[in-house]
VEXMIMAR-854824 format. One line per 3 residues: their letters; for each residue x, y, z of C-alpha. Coordinates in steps of 0.5 Angstrom, whole numbers, plus 2048, in hexadecimal, padded with zeros to 3 digits. Layout:
<atoms>
a = X Y Z | ...
</atoms>
This chain:
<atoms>
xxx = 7EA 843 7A8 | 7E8 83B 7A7 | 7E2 83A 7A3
xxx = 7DC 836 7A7 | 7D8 831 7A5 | 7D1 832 7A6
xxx = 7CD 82C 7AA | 7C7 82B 7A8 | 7C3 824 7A9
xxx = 7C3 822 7A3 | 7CB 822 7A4 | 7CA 81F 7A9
xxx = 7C6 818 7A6 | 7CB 818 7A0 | 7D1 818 7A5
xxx = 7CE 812 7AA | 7CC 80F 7A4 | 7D3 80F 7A1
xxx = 7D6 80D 7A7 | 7D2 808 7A9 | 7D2 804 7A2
xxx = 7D7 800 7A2 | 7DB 7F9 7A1 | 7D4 7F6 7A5
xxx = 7D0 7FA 7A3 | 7D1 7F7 79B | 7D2 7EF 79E
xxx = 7CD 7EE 7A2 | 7C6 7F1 79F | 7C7 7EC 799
xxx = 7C9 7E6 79E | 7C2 7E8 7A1 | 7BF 7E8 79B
xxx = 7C2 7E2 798 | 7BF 7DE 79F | 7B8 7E1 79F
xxx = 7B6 7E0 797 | 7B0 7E0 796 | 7AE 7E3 79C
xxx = 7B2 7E9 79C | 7AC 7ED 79D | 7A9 7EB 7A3
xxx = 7B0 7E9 7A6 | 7B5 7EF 7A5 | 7B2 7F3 7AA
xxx = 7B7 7EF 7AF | 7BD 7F1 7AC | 7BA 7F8 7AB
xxx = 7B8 7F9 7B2 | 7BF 7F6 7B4 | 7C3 7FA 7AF
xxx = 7BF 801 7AD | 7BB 801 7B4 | 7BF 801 7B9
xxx = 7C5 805 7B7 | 7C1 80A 7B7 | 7BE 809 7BD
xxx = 7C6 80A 7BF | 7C8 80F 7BB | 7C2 814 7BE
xxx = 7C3 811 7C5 | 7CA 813 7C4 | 7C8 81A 7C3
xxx = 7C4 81A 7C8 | 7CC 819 7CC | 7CE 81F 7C9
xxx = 7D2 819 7C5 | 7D7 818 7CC | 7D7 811 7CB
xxx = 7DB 811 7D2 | 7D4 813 7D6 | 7D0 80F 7D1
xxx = 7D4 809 7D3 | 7D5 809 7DA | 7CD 809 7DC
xxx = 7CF 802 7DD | 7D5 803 7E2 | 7DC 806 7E1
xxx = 7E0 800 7DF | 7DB 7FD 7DB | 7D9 803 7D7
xxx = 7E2 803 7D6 | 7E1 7FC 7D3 | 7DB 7FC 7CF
xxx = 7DE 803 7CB | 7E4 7FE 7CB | 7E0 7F9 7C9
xxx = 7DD 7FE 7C2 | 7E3 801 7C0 | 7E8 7FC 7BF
xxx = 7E2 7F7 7BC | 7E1 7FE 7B7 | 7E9 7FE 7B8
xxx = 7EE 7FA 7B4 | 7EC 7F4 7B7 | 7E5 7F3 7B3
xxx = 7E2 7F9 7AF | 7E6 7FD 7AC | 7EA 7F7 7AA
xxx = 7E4 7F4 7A7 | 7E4 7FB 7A3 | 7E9 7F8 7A1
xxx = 7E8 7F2 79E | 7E2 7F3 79C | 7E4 7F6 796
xxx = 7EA 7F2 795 | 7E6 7EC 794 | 7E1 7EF 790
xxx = 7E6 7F2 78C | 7EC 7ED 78C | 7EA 7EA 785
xxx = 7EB 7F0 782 | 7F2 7F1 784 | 7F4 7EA 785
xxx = 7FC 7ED 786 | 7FA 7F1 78C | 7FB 7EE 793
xxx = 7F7 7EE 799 | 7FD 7F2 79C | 7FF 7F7 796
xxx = 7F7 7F9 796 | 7F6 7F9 79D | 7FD 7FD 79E
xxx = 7F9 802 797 | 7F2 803 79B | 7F5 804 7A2
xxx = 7F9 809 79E | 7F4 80D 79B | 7EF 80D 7A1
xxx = 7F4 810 7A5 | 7F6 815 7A0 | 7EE 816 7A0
xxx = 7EE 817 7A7 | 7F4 81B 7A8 | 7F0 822 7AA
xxx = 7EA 820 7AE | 7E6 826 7AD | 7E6 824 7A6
xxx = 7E2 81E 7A7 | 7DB 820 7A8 | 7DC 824 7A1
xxx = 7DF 81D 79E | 7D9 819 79F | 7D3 81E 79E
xxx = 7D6 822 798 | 7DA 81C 793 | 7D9 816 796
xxx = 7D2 813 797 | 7D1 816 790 | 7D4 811 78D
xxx = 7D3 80C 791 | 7CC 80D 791 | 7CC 80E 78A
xxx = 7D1 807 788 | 7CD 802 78E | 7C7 805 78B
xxx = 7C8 803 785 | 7C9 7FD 785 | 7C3 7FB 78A
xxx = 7BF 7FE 785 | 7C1 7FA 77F | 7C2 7F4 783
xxx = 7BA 7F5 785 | 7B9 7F7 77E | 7BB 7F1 77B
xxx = 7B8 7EC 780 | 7B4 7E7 77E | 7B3 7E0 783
xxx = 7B4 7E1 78B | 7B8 7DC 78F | 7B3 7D7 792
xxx = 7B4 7D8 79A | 7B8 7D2 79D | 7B6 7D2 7A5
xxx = 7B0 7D3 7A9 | 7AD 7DB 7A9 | 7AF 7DD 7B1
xxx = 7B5 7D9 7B0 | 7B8 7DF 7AA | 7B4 7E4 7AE
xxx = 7BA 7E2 7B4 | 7BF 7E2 7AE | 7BD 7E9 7AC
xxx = 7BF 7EB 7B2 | 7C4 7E8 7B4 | 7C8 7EA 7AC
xxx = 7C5 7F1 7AF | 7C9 7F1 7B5 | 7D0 7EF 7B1
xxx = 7D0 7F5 7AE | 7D2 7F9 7B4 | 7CE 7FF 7B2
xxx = 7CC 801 7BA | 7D3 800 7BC | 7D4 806 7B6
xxx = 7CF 80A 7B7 | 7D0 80B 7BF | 7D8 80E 7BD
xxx = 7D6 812 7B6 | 7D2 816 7BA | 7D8 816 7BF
xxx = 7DB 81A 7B8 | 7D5 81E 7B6 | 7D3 821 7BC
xxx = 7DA 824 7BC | 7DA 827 7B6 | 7D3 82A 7B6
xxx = 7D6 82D 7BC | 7DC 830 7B9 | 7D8 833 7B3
xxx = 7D7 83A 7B3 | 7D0 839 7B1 | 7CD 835 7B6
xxx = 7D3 835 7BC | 7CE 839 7C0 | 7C9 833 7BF
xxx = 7C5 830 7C6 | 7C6 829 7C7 | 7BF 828 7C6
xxx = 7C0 82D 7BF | 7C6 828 7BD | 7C2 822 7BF
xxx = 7BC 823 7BA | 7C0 825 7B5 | 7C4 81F 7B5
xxx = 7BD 81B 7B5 | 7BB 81F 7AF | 7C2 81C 7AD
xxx = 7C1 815 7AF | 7B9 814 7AC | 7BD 816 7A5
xxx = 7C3 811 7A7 | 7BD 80B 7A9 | 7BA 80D 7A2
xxx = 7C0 80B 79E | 7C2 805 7A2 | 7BB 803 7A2
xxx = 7BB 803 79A | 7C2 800 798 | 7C2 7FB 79D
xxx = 7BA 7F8 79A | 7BF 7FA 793 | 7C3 7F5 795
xxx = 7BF 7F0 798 | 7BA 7EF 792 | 7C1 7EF 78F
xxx = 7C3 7E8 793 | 7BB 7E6 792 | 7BB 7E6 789
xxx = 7C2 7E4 789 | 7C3 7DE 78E | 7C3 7D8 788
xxx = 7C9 7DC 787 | 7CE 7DB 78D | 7D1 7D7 790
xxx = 7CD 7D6 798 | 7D4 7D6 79A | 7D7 7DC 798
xxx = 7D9 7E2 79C | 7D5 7E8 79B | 7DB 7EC 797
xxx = 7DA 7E5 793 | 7D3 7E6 792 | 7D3 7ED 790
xxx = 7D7 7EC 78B | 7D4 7E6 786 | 7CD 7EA 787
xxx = 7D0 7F0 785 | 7D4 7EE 77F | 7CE 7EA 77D
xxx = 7C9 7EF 77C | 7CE 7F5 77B | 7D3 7F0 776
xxx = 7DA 7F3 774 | 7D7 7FA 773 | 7D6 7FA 77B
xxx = 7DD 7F9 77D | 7DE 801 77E | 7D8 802 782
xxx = 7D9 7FC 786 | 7E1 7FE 788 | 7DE 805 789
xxx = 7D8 803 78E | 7DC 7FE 791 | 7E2 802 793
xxx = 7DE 809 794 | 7DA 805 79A | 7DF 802 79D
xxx = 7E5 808 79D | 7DF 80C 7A0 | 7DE 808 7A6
xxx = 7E5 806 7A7 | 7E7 80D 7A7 | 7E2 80F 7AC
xxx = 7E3 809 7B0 | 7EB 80B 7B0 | 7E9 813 7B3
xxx = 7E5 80F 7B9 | 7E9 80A 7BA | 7EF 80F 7BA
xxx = 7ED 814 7BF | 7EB 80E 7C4 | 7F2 80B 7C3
xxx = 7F5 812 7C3 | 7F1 815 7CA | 7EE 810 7CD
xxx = 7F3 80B 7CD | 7FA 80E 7CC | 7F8 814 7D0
xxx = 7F9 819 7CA | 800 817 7CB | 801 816 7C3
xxx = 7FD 81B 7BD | 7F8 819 7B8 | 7FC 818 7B3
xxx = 800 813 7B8 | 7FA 810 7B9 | 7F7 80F 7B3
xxx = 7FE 80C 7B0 | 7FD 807 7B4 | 7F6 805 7B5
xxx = 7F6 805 7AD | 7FC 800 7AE | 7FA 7FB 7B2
xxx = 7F4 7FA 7AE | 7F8 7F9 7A7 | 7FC 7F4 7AC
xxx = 7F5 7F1 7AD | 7F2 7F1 7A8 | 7F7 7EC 7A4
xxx = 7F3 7E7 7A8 | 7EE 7E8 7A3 | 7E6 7E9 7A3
xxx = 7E4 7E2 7A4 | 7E9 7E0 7AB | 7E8 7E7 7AE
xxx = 7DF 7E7 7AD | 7E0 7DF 7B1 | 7E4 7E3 7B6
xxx = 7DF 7E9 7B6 | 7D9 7E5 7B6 | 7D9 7E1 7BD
xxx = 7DB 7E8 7C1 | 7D6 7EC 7BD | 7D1 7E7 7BF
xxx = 7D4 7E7 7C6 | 7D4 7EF 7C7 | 7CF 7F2 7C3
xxx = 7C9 7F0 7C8 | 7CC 7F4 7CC | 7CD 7FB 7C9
xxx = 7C5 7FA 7C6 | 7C3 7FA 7CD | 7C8 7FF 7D0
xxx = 7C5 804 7CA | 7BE 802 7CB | 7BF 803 7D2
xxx = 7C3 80A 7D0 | 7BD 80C 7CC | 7B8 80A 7D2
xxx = 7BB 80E 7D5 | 7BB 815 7D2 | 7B5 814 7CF
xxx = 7B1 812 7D4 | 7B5 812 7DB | 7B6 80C 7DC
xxx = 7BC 80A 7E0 | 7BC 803 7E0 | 7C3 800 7DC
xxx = 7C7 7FC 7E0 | 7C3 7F6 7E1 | 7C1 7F5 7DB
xxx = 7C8 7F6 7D8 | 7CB 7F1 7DD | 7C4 7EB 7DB
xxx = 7C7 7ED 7D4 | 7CE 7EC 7D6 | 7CD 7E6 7D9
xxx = 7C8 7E2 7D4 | 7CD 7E3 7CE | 7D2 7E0 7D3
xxx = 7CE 7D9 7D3 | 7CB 7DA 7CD | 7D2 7DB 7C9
xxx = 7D8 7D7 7CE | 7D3 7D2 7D1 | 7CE 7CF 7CD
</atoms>
């Protein structure tokens, strides 16, 4: 008899929050930091609301669909609701996300491992994650019990000794309603609600294949993932404001121009010095190995039913979505976010209001969807292709 693995919410928070905190979640905070300065403290909630707020609005919402993603996004028409899951897959696919996951810890990393690659650590870390996510089942267990650990234990640290040592905070080069708009425009970069809405695609099944919690409600489930997702938010909220208070102190630091994955890595050197090198390979690389493993089952099921009509098997699927982002990833960090950024701008408007608009409607009746979906789709066809 299979051993099962007891579903708590307390699981549930530590494996949304290690499946959420990746590439972007270490790059973009401290971009947003290092851009509010001094007004770190009255600014920041843009980025939060963006990047903490929204995603659990999406997760919970999702929940509320059973996690049927399908039916999620056909509220606003068949074909429509087809593109926007295509749109979210291959965006937190291979084309942009799980590339990223990539990369990130490439360019952070690189400097310590001048003889290796982009080519032989991508091959390397889409290697291991596909050993990682090689029994589905296993995933949930992989996150909530080993990894968020370290992870927690590795980030954590050097956010603490970063805020520990800091001394003078970098004074605010814009305007305050100008750094509110950059927070949250950092905070949509990190692609967390597009995450959430097909995380919870995972753990609604998982709980429902436990013994211990199959025979669950919906709404059973639902509040149980609630629970989960306040413990998530929790998490997020405290390593991003980590993270950007890390920006903030050490701005004088850096370069404007670096890259976060850049960034990242002089602060986290300066404060740590040499003796921080281990923590910094392992915290970086449990975050992004988390997220690309998560991302790779989801995107894998998508390509193996939805696409190829279970015409291939999991491991099929897996093998080749985990190819064609060790292929992209080549492209390295820098050329693939001036890819992302214009079609994440251009598209993500449009999920906040389908998701909204989703949770208008399960929570308080309200049917409304597809008006306001197409004014969105139409203002950021102007605003993106036009102006």
């Amino acid at each position: 008899m299979s051993k099962q693995i007891t579903i708590s919410s307390s699981k549930i928070g530590l494996a949304i929050f290690t499946m959420l905190f990746g590439a972007g979640n270490i790059i973009y905070p401290i971009k947003a930091g290092l851009t509010a300065g001094s007004s770190m403290y009255t600014t920041f909630w843009g980025f939060l609301i963006t990047s903490v707020m929204l995603p659990i609005i999406g997760l919970v919402t999702m929940i509320l669909f059973d996690g049927d993603y399908q039916e999620f996004f056909n509220r606003i028409g068949k074909v429509p609701g087809s593109m926007a899951i295509t749109f979210c897959m291959f965006i937190l696919g291979p084309l942009l996300v799980m590339p990223r996951c990539v990369t990130v810890p490439y360019d952070i990393l690189s400097p310590f491992f001048p003889h290796i690659s982009i080519s032989i650590f991508s091959l390397i870390f889409c290697s291991v994650a596909f050993i990682l996510a090689y029994k589905e089942s296993k995933i949930f267990d992989l996150m909530s019990k080993y990894i968020c650990w370290i992870l927690l234990g590795s980030i954590g640290f050097i956010i603490t000794a970063g805020i520990w040592f800091a001394q003078t905070i970098t004074p605010q080069s814009m305007s305050t309603q100008q750094i509110f708009f950059d927070q949250l425009l950092q905070g949509f970069q990190t692609l967390d609600l597009i995450g959430s809405l097909f995380f919870a695609y995972i753990i609604v099944r998982l709980i429902k294949l436990n013994a211990t919690t199959q025979n669950l409600s919906t709404k059973k489930i639902a509040f149980l993932c609630l629970k989960g997702s306040v413990i998530s938010g929790l998490f997020m909220t405290l390593f991003y404001i980590g993270l950007g208070l890390l920006g903030a102190y050490y701005g004088h630091l850096v370069n404007p121009y670096m890259n976060g994955a850049e960034l990242f890595r002089t602060i986290t050197m300066h404060v740590t010095g040499s003796y921080g090198v281990i923590i910094l390979v392992i915290g970086v690389l449990m975050a992004c190995i988390s997220t690309l493993v998560a991302l790779a089952a989801v995107f894998s099921e998508y390509l193996r039913q939805k696409l190829l009509n279970n015409k291939i098997n999991y491991i099929q699927s897996l093998s080749i979505t985990l190819l064609v982002t060790t292929v992209i990833s080549n492209f390295g960090l820098s050329n693939i976010l001036k890819f992302g950024f214009p079609v994440v701008n251009f598209g993500y408007p449009i999920i906040v209001v389908i998701t909204l608009c989703n949770a208008g409607y399960k929570l308080f009746g309200l049917k409304m969807i597809k008006l306001p979906v197409f004014i969105t789709t139409v203002a950021m066809i102007w605003i993106t292709f036009l102006i």
